[in-house]
C-alpha positions as CSV (number, residue, x, y, z in Angstrom):
1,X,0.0,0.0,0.0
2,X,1.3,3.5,-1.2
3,X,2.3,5.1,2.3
4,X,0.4,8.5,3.5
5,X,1.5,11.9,4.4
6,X,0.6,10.8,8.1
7,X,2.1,8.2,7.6
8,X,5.2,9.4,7.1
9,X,5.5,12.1,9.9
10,X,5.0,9.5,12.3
11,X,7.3,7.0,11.3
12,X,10.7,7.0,12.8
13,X,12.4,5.3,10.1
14,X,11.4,8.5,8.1
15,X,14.1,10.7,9.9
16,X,17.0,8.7,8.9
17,X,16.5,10.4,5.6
18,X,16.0,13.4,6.6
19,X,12.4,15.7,7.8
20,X,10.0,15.3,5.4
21,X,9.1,19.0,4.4
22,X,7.5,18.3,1.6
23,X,4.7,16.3,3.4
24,X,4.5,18.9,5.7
25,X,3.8,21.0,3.9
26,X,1.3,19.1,1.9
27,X,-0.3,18.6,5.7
28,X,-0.5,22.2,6.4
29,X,-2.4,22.8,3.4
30,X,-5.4,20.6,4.8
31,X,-4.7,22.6,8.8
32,X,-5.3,20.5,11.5
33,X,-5.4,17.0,10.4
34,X,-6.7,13.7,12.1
35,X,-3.6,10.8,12.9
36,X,-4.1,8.0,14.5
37,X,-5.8,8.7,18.1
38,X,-4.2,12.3,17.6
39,X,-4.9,16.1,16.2
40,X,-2.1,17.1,14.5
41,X,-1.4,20.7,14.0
42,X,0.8,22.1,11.4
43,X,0.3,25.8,11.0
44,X,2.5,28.3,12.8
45,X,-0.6,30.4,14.0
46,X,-2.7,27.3,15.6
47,X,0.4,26.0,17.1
48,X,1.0,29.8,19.6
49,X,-2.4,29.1,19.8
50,X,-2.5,26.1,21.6
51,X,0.9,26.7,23.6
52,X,-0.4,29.8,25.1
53,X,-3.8,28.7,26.2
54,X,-3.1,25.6,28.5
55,X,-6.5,26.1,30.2
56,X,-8.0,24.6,26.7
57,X,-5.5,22.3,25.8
58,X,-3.4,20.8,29.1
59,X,0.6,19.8,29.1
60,X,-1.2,18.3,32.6
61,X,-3.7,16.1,31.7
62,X,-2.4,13.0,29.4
63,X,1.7,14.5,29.9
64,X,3.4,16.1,26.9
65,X,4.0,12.6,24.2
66,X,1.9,11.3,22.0
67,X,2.2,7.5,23.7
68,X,0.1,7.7,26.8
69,X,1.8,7.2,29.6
70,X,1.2,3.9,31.2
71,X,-1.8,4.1,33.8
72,X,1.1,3.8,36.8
73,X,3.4,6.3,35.1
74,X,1.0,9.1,34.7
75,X,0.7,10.3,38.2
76,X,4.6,10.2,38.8
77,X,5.8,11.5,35.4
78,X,2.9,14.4,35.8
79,X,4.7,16.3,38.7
80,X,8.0,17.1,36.0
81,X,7.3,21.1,35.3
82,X,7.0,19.9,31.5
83,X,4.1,18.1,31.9
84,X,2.2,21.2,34.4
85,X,-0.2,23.7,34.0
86,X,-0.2,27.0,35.5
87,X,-0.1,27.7,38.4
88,X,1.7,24.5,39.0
89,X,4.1,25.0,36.3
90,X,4.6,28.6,37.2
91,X,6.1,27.8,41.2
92,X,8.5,25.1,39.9
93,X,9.8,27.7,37.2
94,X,10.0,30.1,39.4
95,X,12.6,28.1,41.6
96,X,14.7,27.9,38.4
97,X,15.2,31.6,36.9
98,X,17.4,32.5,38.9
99,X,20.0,30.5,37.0
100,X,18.7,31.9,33.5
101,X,18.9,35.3,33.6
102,X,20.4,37.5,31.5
103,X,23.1,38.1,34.0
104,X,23.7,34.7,35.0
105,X,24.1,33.5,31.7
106,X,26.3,36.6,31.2
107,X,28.2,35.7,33.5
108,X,28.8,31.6,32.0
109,X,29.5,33.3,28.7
110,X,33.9,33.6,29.2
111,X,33.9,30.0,30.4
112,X,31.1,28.7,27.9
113,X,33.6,30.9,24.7
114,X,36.5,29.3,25.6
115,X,35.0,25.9,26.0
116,X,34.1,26.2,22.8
117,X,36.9,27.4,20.7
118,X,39.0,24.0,22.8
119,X,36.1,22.1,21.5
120,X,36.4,23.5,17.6
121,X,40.1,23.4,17.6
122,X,40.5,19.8,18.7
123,X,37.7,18.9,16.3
124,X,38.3,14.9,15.5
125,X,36.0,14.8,12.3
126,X,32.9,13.6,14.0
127,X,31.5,17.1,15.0
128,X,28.4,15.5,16.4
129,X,30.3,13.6,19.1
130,X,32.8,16.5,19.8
131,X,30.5,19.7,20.5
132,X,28.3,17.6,22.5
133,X,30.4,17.9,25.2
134,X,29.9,22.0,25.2
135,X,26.3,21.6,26.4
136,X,27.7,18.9,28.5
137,X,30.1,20.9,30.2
138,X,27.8,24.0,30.9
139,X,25.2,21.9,32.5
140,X,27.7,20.7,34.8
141,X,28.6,23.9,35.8
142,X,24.8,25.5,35.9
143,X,23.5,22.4,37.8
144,X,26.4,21.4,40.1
145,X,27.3,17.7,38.5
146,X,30.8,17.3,38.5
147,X,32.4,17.7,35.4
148,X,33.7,14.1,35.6
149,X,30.1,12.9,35.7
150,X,29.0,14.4,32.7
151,X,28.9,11.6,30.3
152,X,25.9,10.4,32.3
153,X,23.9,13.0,31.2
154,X,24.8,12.2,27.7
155,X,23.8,8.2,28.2
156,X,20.6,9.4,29.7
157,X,19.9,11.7,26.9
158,X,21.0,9.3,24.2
159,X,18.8,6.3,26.0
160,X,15.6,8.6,26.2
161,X,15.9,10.4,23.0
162,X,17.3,7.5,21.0
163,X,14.9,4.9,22.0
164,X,13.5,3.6,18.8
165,X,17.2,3.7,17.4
166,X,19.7,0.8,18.6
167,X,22.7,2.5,18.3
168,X,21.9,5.0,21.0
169,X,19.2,2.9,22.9
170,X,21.8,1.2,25.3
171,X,24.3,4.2,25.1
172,X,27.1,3.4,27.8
173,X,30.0,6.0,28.3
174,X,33.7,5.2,29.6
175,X,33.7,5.4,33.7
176,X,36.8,6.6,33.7
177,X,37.4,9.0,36.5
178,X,33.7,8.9,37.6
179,X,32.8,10.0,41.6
180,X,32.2,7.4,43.5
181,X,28.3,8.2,43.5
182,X,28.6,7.9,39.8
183,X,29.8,4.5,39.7
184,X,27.2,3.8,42.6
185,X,24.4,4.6,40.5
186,X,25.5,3.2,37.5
187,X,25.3,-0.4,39.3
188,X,21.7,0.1,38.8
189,X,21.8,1.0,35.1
190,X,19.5,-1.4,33.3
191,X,20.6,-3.3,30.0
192,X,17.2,-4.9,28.7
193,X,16.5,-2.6,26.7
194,X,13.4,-1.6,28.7
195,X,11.6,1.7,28.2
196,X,14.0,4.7,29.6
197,X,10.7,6.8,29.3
198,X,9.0,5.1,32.0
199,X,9.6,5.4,36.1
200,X,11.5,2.3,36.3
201,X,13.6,2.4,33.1
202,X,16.1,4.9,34.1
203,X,17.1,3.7,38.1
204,X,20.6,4.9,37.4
205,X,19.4,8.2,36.9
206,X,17.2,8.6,39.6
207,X,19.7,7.6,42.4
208,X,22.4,9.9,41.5
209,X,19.8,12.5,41.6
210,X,19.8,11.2,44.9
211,X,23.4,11.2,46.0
212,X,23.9,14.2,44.2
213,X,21.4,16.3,46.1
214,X,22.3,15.1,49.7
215,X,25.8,16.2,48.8
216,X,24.8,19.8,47.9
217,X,22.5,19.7,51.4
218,X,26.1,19.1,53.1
219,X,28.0,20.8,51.0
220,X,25.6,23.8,49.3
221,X,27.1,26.1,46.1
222,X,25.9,28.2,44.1
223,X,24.4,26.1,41.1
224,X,20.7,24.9,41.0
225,X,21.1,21.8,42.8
226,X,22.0,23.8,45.6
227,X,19.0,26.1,45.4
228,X,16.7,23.3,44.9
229,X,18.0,21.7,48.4
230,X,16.6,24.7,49.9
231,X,13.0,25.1,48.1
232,X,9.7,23.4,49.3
233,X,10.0,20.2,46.9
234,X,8.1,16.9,46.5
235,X,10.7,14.1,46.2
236,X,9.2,13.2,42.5
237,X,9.6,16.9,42.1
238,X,12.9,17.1,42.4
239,X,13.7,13.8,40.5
240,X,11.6,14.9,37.4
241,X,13.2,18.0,37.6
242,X,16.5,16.7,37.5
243,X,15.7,14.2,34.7
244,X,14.3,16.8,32.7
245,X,17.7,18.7,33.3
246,X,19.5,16.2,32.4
247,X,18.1,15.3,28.8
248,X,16.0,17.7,27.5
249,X,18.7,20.9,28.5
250,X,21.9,18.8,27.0
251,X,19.6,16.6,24.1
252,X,18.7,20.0,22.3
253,X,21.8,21.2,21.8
254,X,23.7,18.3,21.2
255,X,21.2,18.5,18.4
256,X,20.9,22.4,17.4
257,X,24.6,22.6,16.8
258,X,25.4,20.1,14.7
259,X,22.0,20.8,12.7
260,X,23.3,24.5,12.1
261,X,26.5,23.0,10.8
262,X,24.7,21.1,8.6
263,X,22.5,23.9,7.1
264,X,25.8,26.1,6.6
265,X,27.7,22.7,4.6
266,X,24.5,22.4,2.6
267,X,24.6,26.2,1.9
268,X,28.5,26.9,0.9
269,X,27.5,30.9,-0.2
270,X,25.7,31.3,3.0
271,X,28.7,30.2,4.7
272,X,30.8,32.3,3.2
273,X,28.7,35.1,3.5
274,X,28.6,34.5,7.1
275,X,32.6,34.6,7.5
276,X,32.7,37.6,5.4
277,X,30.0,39.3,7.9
278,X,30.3,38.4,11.1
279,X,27.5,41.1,12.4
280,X,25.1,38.3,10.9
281,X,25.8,35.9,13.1
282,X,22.9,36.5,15.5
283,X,20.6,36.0,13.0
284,X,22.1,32.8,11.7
285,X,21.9,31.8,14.7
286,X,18.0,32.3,15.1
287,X,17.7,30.6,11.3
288,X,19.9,27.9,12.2
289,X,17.1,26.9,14.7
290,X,14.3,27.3,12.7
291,X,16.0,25.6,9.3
292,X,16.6,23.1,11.6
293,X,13.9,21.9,14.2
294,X,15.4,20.6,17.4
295,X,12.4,19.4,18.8
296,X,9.5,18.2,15.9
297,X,6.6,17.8,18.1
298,X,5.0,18.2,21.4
299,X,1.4,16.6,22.8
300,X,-1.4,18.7,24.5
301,X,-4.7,17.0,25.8
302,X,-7.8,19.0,25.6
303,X,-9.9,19.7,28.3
304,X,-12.7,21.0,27.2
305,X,-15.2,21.3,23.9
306,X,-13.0,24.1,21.3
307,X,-12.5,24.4,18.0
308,X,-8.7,25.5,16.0
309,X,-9.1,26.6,12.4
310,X,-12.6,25.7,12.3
311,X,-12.0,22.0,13.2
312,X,-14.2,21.0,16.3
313,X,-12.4,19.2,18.9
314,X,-13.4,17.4,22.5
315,X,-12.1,17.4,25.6
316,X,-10.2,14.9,26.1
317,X,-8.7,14.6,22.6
318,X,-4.9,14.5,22.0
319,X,-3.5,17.7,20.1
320,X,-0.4,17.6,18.9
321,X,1.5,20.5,17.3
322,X,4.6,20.0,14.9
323,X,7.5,22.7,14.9
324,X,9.0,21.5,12.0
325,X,6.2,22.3,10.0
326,X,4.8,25.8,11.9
327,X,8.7,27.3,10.7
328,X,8.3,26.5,7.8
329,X,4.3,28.0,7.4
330,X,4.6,30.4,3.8
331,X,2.4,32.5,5.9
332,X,4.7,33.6,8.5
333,X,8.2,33.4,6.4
334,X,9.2,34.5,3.2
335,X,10.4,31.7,0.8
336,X,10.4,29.3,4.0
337,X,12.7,26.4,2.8
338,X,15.6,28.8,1.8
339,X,18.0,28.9,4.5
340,X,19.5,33.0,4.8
341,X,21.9,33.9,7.5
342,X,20.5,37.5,7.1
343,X,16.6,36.5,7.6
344,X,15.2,39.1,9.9
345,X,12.0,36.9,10.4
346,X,12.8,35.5,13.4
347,X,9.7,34.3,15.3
348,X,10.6,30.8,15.0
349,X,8.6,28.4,17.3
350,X,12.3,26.5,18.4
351,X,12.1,27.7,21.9
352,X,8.4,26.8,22.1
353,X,5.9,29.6,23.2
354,X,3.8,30.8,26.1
355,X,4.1,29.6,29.7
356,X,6.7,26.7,28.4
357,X,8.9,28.8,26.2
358,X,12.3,27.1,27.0
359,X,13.7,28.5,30.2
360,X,17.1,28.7,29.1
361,X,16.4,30.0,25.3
362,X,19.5,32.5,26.6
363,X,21.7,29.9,27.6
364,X,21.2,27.8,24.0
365,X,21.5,30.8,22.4
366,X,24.6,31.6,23.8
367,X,26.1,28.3,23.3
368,X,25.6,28.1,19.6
369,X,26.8,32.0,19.2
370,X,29.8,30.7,20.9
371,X,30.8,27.5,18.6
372,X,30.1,29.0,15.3
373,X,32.4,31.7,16.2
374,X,34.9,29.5,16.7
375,X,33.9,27.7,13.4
376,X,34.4,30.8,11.6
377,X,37.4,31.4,13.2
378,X,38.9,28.7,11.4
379,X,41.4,29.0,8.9
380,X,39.8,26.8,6.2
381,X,35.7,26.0,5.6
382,X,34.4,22.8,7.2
383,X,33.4,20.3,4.8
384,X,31.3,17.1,4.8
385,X,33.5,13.8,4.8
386,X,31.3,10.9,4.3
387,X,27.7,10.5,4.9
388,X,25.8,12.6,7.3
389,X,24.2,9.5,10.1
390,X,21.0,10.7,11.1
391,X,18.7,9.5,14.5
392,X,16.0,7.3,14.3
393,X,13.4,9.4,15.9
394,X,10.5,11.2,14.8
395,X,10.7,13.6,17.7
């Protein structure tokens, strides 16, 4: 049977190949389209529509993927501040901004340039693996892991991000020079292959979280580990706050980076326009993340009777809104799937929008300003040597 539109969005084995824009596109022609048990919603406009009005559609009710959590998972993974509502959401965040400000990220910004241009100019060939280690490295420092640790937050990204794909799904890191908690926790780490996603896949994770913050209780700092030992927290608080932490703040990036590297290879007047103006590089930063979607989709569950673009929908419905597709929308961007380092259009939908636009948009932002200078730096232009390997994931 010839293979739909739908299809092909929701099929990881699609992504090795690249996004399928073209589909997308076709879907946004038809709005918000049935899938499966889910609404999927492709236009720019109807996506800020349901991220800014979680009283109609809930990150709360069925949590923030399309799978539905298993019945005993819901509860537990429900208290992480991705997967709240206001006013919920709003304490937890609060506890956090402190560390995302525009001064404290000013103030990360020395250490975060010069990680970078080590990073760039000890570049092994496999840019992917080496500049994940920048997001790596300032999440150590933001959150109070020790630096030696850090490759557990890239397993634990690589096992909950990489599930469906087997090169990442049982991704295990050299020990080497771990704490002693480290090594503690990692007696726990399961090798089944079972589902990272769910409360019991990822026991590794959770007691380092553990060790981690009993340490910081007797010996506070200033990072946010610290802080959260002295906030008003749930215990499955603070653990899905720390596994959020640790994926979703390093997974992005690891992701991002590489992604704008690809755009400027596939783009070689681009790049050298970019080298030959460096004042664009804020902007090609912005198009870097909208050209290239870190994050495809996210889940909402409606609460009540609505309807988006004309299409009723009930409470209790999944709603799912695609990224990839709203940057791209001809309706909000000018020739959409031309990538320009000078595009002044910048309201891409990377960061998300409304009460979950990403907390430390700053901090990415930062961190990609910082390796592309360094890029650019370089004597010689990049170039692509071999085959770009792409993850099996359709999120």
């Amino acid at each position: 049977m010839p293979r739909t539109d739908a299809d092909l969005i929701v099929d990881p084995d699609t992504y090795t190949s690249g996004v399928p824009h073209d589909a997308l596109t076709r879907l946004r022609e038809r709005d918000v389209v049935r899938i499966d048990d889910f609404w999927a919603v492709f236009r720019h406009e109807d996506v800020r529509t349901v991220l800014r009005t979680p009283s109609v559609f809930s990150s709360h009710r069925g949590a923030t993927q399309i799978r539905d959590p298993r019945p005993d998972d819901l509860a537990y993974v429900q208290r992480m501040m991705l997967n709240q509502d206001p006013p919920s959401h709003t304490r937890l965040r609060r506890m956090l901004t402190r560390a995302f400000t525009p001064r404290a990220v000013a103030l990360l910004e020395d250490r975060i340039r010069a990680n970078a241009r080590e990073i760039v100019a000890g570049l092994s060939g496999d840019f992917a693996h080496d500049v994940a280690d920048l997001p790596l490295l300032t999440l150590a420092d933001v959150f109070g892991v020790p630096r030696q640790d850090r490759a557990l937050l890239y397993d634990w990204s690589n096992r909950v991000i990489g599930f469906h794909d087997p090169e990442y799904a049982l991704s295990s890191s050299s020990t080497a020079g771990m704490t002693d908690m480290a090594l503690q926790a990692l007696e726990l780490r399961p090798d089944d292959g079972r589902d990272p996603r769910a409360r019991d896949g990822m026991p590794d994770l959770y007691a380092y979280a553990h060790a981690l913050g009993a340490h910081k209780r007797a010996h506070p700092s200033d990072d946010v580990v610290s802080n959260l030992m002295r906030e008003d927290l749930s215990l499955e608080e603070f653990e899905n706050l720390f596994w959020l932490f640790s994926v979703a703040g390093n997974e992005t990036l690891r992701n991002g980076i590489p992604g704008g590297m690809i755009a400027l290879l596939s783009h070689p007047a681009e790049y050298a326009r970019l080298r030959a103006d460096r004042s664009l590089l804020p902007l090609a930063v912005e198009e870097m993340l909208r050209w290239w979607t870190p994050v495809m989709h996210f889940r909402r569950t409606c609460v009540r009777d609505t309807s988006l673009s004309g299409q009723e929908i009930r409470a209790g419905d999944k709603v799912v809104v695609w990224f990839s597709s709203a940057n791209r929308d001809e309706r909000v961007f000018t020739d959409p799937h031309r990538f320009d380092v000078g595009r002044r259009e910048a309201d891409h939908l990377s960061f998300g929008h409304g009460p979950h636009f990403c907390l430390g948009a700053q901090l990415a932002r930062t961190q990609i300003r910082a390796v592309f200078d360094a890029v650019l730096d370089l004597p010689r232009l990049l170039e692509l040597d071999g085959e770009i390997s792409r993850l099996r994931s359709n999120f």
